[in-house]
DSSP file (Angstrom, degrees, kcal/mol; ACC not computed):
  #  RESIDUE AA STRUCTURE BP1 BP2  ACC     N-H-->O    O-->H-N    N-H-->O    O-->H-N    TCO  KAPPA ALPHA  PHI   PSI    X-CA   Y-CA   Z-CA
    1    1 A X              0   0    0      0, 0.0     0, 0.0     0, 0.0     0, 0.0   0.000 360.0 360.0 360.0 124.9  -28.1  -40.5   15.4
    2    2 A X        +     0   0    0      1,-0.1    24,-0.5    23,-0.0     2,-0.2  -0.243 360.0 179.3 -45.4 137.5  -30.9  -40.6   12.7
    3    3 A X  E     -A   25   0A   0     22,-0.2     2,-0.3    23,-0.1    22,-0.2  -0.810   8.7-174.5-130.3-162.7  -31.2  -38.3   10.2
    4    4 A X  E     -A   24   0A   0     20,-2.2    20,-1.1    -2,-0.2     2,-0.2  -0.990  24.4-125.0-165.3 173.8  -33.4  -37.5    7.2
    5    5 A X        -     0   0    0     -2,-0.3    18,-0.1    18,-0.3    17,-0.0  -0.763  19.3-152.4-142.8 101.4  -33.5  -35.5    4.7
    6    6 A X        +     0   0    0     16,-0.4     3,-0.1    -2,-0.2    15,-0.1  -0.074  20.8 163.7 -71.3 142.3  -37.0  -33.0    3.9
    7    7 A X  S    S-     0   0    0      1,-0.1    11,-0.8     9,-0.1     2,-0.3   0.215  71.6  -9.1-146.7  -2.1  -37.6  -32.0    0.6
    8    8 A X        -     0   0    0      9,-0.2     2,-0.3    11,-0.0     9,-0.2  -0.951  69.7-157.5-165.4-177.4  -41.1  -30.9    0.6
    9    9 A X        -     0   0    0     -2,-0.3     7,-2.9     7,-0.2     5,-0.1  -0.928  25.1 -86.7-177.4 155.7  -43.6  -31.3    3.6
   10   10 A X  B     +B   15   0B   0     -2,-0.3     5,-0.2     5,-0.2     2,-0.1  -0.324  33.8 177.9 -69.8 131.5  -47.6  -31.3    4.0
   11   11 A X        -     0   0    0      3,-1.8    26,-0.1     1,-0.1    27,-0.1  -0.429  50.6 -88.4 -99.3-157.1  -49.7  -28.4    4.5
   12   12 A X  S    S+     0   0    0     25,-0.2     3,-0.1    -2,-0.1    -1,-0.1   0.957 121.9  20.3 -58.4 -51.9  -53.3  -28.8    4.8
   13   13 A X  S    S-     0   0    0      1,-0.1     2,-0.3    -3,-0.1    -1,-0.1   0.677 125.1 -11.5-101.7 -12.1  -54.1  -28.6    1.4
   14   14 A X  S    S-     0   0    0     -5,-0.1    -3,-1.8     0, 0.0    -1,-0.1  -0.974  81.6 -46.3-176.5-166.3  -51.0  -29.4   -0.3
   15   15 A X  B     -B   10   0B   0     -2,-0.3     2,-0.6    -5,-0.2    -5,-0.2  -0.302  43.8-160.3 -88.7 141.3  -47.0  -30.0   -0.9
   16   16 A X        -     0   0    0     -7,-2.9     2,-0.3    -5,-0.1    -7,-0.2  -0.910  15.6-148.6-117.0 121.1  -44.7  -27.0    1.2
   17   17 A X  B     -c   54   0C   0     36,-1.5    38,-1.6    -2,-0.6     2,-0.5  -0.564   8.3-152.5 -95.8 159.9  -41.2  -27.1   -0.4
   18   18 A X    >   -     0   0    0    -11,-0.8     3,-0.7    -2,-0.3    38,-0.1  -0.886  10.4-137.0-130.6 110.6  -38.0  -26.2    1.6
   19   19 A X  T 3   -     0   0    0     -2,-0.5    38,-0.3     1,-0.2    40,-0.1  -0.344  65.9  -5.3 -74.6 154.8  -34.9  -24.8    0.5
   20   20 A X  T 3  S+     0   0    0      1,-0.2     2,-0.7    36,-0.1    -1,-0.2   0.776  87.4 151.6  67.7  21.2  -31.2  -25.0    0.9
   21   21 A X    <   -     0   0    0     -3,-0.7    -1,-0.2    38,-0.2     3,-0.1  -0.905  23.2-176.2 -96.4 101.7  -32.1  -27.7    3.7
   22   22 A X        -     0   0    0     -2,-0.7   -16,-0.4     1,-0.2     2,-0.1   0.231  50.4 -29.9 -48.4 179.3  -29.5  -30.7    4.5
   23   23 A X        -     0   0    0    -18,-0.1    38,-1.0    38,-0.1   -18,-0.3  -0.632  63.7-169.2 -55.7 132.9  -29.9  -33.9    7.1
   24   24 A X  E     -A    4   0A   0    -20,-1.1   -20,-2.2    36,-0.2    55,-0.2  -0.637  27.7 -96.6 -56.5 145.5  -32.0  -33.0    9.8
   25   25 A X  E  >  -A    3   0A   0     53,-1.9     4,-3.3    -2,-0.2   -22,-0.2  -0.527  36.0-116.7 -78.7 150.1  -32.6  -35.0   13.1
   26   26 A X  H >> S+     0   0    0    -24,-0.5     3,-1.2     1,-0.2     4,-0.9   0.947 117.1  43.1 -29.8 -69.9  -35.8  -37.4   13.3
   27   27 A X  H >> S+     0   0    0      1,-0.3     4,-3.3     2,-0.2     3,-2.4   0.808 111.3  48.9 -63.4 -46.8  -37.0  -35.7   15.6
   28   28 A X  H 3> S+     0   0    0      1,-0.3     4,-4.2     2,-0.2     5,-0.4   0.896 106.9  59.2 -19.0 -58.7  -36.3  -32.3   14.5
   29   29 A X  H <X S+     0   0    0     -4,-3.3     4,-1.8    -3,-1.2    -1,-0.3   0.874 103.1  48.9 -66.2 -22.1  -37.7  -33.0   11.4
   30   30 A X  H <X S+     0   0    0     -3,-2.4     4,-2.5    -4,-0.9     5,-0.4   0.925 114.0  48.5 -83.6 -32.5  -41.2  -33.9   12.7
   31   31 A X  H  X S+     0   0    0     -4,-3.3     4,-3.7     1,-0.2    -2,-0.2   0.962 110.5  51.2 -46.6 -46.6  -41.2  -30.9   14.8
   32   32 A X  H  X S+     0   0    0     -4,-4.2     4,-2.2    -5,-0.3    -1,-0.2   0.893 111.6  47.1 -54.0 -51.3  -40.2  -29.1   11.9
   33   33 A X  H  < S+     0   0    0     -4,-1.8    -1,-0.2    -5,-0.4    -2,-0.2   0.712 111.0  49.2 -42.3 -53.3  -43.0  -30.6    9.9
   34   34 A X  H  X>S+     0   0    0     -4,-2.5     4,-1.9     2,-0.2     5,-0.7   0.773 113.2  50.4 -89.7 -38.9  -45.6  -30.0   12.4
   35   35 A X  I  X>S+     0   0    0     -4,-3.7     4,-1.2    -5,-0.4     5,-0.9   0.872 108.2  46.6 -38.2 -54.0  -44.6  -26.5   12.8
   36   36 A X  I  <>S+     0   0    0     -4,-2.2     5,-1.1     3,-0.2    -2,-0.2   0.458 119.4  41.5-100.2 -16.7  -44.5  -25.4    9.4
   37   37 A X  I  4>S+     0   0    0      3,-0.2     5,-1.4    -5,-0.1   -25,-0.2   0.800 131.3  23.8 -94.4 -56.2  -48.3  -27.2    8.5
   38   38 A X  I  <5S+     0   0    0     -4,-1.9     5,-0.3     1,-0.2    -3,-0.2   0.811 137.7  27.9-109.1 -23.2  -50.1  -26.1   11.9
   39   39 A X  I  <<S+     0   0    0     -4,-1.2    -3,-0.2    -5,-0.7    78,-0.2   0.798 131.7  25.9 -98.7 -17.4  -47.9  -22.8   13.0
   40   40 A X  I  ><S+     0   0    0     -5,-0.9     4,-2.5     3,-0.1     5,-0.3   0.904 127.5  39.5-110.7 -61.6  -46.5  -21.3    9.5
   41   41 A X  I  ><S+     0   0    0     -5,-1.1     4,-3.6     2,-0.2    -3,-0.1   0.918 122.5  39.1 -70.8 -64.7  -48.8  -22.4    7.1
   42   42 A X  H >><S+     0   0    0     -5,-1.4     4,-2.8     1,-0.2     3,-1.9   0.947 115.3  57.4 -27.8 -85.1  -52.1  -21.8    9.1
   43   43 A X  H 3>>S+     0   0    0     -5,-0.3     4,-3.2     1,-0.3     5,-1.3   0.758 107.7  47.7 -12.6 -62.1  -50.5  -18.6   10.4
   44   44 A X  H 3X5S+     0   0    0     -4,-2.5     4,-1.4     1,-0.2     6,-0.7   0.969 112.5  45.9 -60.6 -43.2  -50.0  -17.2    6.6
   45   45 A X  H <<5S+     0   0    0     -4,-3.6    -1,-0.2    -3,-1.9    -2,-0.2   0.724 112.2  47.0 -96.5   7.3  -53.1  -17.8    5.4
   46   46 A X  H  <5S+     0   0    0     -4,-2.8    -1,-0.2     4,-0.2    -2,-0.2   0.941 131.8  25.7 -81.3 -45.3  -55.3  -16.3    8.6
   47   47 A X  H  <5S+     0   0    0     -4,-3.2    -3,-0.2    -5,-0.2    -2,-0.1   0.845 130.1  35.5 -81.7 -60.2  -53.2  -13.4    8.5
   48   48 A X  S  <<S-     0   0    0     -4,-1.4    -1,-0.2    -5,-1.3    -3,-0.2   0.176  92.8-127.0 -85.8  10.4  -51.7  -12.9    5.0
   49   49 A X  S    S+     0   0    0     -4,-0.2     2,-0.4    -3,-0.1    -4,-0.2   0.531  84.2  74.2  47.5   9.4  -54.8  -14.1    3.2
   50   50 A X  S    S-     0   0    0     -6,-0.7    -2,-0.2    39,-0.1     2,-0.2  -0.996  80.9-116.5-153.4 150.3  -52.6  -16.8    1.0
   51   51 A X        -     0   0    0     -2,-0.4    38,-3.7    -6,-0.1     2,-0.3  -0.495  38.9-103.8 -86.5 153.1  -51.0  -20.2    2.0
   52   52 A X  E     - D   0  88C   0     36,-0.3    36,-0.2    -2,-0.2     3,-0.1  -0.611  28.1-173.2-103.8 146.9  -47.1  -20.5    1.9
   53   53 A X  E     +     0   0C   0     34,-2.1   -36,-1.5    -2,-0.3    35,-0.2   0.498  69.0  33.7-117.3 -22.4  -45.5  -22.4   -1.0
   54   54 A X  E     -cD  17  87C   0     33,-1.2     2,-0.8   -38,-0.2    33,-0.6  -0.889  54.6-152.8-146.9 121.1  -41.8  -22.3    0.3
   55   55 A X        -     0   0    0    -38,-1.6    31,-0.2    -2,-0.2    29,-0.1  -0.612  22.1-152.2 -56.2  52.3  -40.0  -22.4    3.4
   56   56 A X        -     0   0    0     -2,-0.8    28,-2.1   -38,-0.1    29,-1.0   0.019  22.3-180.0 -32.1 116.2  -36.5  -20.4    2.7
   57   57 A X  E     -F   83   0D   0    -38,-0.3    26,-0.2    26,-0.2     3,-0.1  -0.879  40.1-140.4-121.7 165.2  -33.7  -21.9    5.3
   58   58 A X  E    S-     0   0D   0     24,-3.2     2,-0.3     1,-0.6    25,-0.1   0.717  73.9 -99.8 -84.3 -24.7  -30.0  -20.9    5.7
   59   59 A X  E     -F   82   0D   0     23,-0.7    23,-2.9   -40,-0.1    -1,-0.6  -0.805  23.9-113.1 127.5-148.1  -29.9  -24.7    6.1
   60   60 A X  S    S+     0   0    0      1,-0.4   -36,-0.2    -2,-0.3    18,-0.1   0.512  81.1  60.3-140.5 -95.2  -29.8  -27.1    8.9
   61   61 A X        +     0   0    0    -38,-1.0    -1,-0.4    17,-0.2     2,-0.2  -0.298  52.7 145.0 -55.9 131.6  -26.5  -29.3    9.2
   62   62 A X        -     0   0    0     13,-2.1     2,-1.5     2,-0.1    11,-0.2  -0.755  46.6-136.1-160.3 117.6  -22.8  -27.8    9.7
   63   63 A X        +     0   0    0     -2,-0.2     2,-0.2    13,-0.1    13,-0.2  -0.608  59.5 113.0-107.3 113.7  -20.6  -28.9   11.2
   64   64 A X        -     0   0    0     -2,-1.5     9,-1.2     3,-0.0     2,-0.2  -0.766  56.9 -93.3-143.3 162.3  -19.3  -25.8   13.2
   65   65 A X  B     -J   72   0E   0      7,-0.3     7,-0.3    -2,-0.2     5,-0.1  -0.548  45.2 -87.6 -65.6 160.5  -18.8  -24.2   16.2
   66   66 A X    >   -     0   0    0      5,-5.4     3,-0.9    -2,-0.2     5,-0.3  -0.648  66.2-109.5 -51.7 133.5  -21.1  -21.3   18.4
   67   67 A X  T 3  S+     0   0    0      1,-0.2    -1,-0.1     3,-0.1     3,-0.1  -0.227 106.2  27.6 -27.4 135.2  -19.7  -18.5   16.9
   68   68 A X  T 3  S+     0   0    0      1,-0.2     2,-0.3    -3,-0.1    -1,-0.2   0.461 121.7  71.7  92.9 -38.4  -17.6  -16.5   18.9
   69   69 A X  S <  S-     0   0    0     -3,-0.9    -1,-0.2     2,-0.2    -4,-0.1  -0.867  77.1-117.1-136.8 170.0  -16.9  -20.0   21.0
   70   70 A X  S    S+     0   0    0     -2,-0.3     2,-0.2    -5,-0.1    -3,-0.1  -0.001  80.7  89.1-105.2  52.2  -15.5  -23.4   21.6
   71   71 A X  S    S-     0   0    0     -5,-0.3    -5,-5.4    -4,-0.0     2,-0.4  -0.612  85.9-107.0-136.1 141.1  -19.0  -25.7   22.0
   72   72 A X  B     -J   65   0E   0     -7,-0.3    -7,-0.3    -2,-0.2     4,-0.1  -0.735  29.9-106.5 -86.7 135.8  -20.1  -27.0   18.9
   73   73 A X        -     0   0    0     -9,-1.2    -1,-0.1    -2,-0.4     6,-0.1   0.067  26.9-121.9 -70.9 169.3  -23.2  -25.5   17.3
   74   74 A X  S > >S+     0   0    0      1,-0.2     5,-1.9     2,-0.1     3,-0.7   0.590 110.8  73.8 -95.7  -8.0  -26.3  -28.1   17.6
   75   75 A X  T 3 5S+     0   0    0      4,-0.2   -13,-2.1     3,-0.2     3,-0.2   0.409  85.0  67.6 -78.0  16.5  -26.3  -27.8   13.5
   76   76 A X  T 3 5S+     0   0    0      1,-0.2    -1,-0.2   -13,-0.2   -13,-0.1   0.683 102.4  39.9-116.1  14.6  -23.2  -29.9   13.6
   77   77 A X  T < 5S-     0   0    0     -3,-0.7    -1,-0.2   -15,-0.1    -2,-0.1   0.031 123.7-108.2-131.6  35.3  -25.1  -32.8   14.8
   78   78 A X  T   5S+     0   0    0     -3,-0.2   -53,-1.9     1,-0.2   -17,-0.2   0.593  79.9 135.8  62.4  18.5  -27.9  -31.7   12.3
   79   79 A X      < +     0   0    0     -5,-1.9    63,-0.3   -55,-0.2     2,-0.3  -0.136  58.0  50.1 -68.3  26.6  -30.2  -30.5   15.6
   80   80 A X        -     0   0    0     -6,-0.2     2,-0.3    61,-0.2    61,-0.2  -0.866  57.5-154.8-175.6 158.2  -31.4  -27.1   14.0
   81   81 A X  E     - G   0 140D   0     59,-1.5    59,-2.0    -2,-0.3     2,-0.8  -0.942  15.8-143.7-132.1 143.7  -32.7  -25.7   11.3
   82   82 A X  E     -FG  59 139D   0    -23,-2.9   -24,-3.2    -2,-0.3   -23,-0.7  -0.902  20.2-153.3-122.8 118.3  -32.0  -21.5   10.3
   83   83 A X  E     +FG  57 138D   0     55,-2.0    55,-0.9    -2,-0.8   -26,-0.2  -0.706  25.3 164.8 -79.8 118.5  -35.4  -19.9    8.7
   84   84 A X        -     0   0    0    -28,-2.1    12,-2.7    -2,-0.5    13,-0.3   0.865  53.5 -21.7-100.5 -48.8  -34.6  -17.2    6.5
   85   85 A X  E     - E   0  95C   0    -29,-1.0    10,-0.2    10,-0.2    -1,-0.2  -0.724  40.2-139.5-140.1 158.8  -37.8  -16.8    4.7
   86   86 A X  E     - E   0  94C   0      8,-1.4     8,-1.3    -2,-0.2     2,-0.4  -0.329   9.3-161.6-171.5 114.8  -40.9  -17.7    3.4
   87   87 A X  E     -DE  54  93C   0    -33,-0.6   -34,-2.1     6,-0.2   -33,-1.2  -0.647  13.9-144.4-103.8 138.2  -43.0  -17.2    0.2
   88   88 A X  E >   -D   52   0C   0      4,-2.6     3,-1.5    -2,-0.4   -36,-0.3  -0.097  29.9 -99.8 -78.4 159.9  -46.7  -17.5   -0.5
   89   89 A X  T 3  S+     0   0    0    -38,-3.7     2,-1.3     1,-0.2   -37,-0.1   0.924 119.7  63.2 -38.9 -89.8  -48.7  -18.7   -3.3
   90   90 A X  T 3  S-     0   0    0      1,-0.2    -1,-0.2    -3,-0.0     3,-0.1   0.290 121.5-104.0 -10.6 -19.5  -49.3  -15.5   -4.2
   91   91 A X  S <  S+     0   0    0     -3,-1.5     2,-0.3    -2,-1.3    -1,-0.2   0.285  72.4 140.2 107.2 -14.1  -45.6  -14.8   -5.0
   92   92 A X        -     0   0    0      1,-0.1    -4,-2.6    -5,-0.0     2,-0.8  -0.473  37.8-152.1 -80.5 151.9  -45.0  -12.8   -1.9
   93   93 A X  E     -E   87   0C   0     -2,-0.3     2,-0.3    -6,-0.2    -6,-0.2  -0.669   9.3-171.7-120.9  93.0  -41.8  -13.0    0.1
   94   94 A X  E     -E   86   0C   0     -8,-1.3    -8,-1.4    -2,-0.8     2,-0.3  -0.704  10.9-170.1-100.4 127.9  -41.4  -12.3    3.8
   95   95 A X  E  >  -E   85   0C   0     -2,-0.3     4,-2.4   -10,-0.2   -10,-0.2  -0.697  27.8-140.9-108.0 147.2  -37.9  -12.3    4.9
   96   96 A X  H  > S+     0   0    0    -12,-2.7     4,-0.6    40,-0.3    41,-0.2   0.779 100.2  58.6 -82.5  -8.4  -37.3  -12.2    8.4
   97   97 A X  H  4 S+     0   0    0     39,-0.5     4,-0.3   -13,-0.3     5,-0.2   0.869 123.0  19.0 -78.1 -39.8  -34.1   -9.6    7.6
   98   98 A X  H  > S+     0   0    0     38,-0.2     4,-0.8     3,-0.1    -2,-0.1   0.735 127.5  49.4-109.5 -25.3  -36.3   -6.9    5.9
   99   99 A X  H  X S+     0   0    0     -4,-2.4     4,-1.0     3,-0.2    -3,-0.1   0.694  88.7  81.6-111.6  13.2  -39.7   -7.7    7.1
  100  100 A X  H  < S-     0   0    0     -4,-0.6    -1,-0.1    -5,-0.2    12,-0.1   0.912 124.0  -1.8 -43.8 -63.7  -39.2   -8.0   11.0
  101  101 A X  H  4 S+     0   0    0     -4,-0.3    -2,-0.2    -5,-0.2    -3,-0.1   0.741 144.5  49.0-109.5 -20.4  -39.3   -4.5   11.9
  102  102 A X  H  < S+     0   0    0     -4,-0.8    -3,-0.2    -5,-0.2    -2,-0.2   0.258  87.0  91.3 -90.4   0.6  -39.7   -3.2    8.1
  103  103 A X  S  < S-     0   0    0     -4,-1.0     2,-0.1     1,-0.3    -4,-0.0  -0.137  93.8 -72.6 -90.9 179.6  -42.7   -5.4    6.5
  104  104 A X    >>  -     0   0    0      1,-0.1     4,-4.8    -2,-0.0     3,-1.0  -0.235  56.0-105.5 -49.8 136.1  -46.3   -4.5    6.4
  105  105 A X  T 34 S+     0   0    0      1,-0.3    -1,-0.1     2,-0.2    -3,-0.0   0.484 126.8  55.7 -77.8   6.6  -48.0   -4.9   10.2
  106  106 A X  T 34 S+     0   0    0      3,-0.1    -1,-0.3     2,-0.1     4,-0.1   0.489 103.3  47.9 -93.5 -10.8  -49.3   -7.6    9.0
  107  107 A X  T X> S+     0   0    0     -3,-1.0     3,-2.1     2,-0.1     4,-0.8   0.801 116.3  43.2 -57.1 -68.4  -46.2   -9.1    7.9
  108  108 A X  T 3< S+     0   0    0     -4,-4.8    -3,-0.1     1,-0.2    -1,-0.1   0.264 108.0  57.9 -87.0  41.6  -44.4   -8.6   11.1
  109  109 A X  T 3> S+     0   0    0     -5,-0.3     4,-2.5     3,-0.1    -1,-0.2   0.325 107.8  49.5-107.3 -24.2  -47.3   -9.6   13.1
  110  110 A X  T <4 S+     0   0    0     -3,-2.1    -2,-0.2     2,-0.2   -62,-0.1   0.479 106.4  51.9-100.7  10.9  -47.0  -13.0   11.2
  111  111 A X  T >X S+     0   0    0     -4,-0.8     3,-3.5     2,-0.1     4,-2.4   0.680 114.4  52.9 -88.8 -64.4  -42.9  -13.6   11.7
  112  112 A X  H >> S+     0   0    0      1,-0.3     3,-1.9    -5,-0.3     4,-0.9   0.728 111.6  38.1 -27.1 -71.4  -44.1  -13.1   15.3
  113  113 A X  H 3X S+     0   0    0     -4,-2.5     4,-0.7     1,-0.2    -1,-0.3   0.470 115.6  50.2 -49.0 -13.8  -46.8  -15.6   15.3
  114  114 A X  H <4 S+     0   0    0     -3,-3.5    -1,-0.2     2,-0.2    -2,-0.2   0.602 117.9  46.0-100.4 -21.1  -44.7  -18.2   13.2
  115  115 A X  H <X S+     0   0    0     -4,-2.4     4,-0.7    -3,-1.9    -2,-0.2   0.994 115.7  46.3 -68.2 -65.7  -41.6  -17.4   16.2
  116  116 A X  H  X S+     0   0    0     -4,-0.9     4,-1.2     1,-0.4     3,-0.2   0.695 112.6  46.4 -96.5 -34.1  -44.0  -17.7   19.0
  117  117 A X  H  X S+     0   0    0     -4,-0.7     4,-0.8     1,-0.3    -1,-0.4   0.879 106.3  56.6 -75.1 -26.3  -45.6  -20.9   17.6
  118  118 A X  H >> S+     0   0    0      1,-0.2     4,-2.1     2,-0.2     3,-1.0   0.923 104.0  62.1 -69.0 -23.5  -41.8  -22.7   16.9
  119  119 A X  H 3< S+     0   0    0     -4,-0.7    -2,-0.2     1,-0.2     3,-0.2   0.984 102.1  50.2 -63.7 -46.7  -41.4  -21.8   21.0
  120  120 A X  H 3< S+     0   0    0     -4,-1.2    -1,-0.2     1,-0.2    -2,-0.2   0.593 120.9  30.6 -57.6 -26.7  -44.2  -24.1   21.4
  121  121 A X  H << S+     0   0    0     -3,-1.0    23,-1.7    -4,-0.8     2,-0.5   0.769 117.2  50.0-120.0 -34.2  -42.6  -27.0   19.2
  122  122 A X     <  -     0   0    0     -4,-2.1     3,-0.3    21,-0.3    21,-0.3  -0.879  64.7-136.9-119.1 131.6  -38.6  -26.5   19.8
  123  123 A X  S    S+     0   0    0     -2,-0.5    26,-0.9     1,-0.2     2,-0.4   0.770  93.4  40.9 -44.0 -36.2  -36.3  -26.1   22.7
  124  124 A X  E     +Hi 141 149D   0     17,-2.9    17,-3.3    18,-0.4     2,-0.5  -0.867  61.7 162.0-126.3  98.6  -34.4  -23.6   21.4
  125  125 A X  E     +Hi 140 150D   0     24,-0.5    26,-1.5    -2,-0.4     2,-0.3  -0.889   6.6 169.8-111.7 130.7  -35.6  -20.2   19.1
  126  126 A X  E     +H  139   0D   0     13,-3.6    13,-1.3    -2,-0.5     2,-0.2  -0.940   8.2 159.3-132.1 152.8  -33.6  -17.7   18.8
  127  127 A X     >  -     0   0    0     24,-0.6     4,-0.8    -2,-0.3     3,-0.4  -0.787  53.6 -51.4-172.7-154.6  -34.4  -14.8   16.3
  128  128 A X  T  4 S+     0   0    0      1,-0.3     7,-0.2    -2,-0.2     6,-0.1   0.846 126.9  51.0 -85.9 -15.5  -33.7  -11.0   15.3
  129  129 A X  T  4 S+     0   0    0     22,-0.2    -1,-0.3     5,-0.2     3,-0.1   0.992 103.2  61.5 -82.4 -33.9  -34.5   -9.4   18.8
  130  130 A X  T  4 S-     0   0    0     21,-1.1     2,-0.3    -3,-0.4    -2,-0.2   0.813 116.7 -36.0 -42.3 -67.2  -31.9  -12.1   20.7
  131  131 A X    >X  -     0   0    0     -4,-0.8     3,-1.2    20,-0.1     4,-0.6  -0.998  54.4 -89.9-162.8 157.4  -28.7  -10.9   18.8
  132  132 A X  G >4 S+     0   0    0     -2,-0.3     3,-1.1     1,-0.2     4,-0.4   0.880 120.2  53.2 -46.8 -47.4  -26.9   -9.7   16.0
  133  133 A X  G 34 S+     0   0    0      1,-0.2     3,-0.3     2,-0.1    -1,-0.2   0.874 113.4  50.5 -25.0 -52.1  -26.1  -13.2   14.8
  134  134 A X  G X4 S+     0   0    0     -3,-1.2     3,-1.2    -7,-0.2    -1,-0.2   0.364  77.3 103.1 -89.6   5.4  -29.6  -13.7   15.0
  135  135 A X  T << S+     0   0    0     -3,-1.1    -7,-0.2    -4,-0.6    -1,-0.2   0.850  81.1  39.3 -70.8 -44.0  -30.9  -10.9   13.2
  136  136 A X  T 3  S+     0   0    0     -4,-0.4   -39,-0.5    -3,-0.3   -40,-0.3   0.538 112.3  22.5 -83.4   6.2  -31.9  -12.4    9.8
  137  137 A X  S <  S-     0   0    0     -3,-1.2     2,-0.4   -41,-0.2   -53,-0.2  -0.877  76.1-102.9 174.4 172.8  -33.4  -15.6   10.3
  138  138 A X  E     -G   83   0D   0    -55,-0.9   -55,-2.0    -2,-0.3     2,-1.3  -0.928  27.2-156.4-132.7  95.6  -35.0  -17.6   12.7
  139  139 A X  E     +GH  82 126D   0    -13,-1.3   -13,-3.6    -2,-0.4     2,-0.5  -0.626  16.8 174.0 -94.5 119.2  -32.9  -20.5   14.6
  140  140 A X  E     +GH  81 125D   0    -59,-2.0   -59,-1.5    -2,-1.3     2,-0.4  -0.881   9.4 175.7-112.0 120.9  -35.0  -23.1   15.9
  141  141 A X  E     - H   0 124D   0    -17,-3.3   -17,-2.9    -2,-0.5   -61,-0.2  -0.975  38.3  -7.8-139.9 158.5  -33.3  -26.5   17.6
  142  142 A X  S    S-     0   0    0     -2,-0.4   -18,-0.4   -63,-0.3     2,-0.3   0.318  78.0 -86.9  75.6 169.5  -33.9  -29.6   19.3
  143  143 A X        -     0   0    0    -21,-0.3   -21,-0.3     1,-0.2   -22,-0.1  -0.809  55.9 -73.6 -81.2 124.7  -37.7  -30.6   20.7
  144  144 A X        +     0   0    0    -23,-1.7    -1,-0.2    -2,-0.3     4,-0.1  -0.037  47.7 166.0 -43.7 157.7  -39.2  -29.7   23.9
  145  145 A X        -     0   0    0      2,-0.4    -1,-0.2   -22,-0.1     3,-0.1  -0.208  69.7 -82.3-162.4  32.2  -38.0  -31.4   26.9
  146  146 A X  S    S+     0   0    0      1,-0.2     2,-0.4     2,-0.0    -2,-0.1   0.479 110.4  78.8  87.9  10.4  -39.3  -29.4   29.2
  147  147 A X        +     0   0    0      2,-0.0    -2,-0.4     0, 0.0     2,-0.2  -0.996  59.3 178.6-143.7 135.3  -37.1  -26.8   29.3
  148  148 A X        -     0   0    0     -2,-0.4     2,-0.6    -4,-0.1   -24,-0.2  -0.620  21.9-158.1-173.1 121.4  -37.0  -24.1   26.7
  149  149 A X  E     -i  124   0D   0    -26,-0.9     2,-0.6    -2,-0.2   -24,-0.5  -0.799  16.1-176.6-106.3  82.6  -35.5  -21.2   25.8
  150  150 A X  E      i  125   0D   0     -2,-0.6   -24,-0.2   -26,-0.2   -26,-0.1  -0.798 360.0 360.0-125.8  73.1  -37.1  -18.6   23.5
  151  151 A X              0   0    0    -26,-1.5   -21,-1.1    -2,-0.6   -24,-0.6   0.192 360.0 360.0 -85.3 360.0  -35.8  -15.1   21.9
């Protein structure tokens, strides 16, 4: 299986860097890609007035199990990527841990809109209302395929 490895990625107007990110799957990564230009980027600057300058991840590849079980996570064939964060030009920094229910309503109105748009683009999102696991950060994996599962 292909992988790649992202070290910056396009917005409209210019380069969006991503941390603490490993090999990623192709496809993943174009999802990722196309997510992070037309649902995160867009998203920040309709909402937040400033276009986003870093993507913050927990990373992507590990090769682990679900927590808790014995099925192998989909980061341990480098299918998913864990969002922690994300900082603006401007210098601000919305974390999905503090600013989910605690940001500005214009903060957590934009984690929403940046979740709701990754349903649109990945099979699997999971995020802080889904579970305790999930409570900081934002797992998105695999591409639709027509079935797709969204928390």
């Amino acid at each position: 299986m292909g992988t790649v490895q992202m070290t910056a990625l396009r917005s409209d107007a210019s380069l969006l860097s991503v941390s603490n990110i490993g090999p990623v799957q192709c496809e993943v990564s174009n999802a990722f890609a196309a997510w992070a230009r037309y649902g995160v980027d867009r998203a920040a600057q309709q909402l937040l007035g400033s276009p986003i300058a870093r993507i913050e991840t927990y990373g992507s590849y590990s090769c682990r199990n679900v927590a808790g079980t014995a099925r192998r996570s989909a980061h341990a064939t480098a299918g998913a990527i864990d969002i922690s964060g994300f900082v603006l030009t401007d210098g601000r920094r919305i974390s999905v841990a503090e600013d989910w229910s605690g940001g500005t309503s214009a903060e957590r109105e934009f984690l929403r809109v940046v979740q709701r748009s990754a349903c649109r683009r990945f099979d699997t999102v999971l995020g802080p209302d889904y579970n305790q696991a999930h409570r900081d950060h934002f797992h998105l994996e695999g591409v639709i395929n027509g079935n797709s599962f969204c928390r």
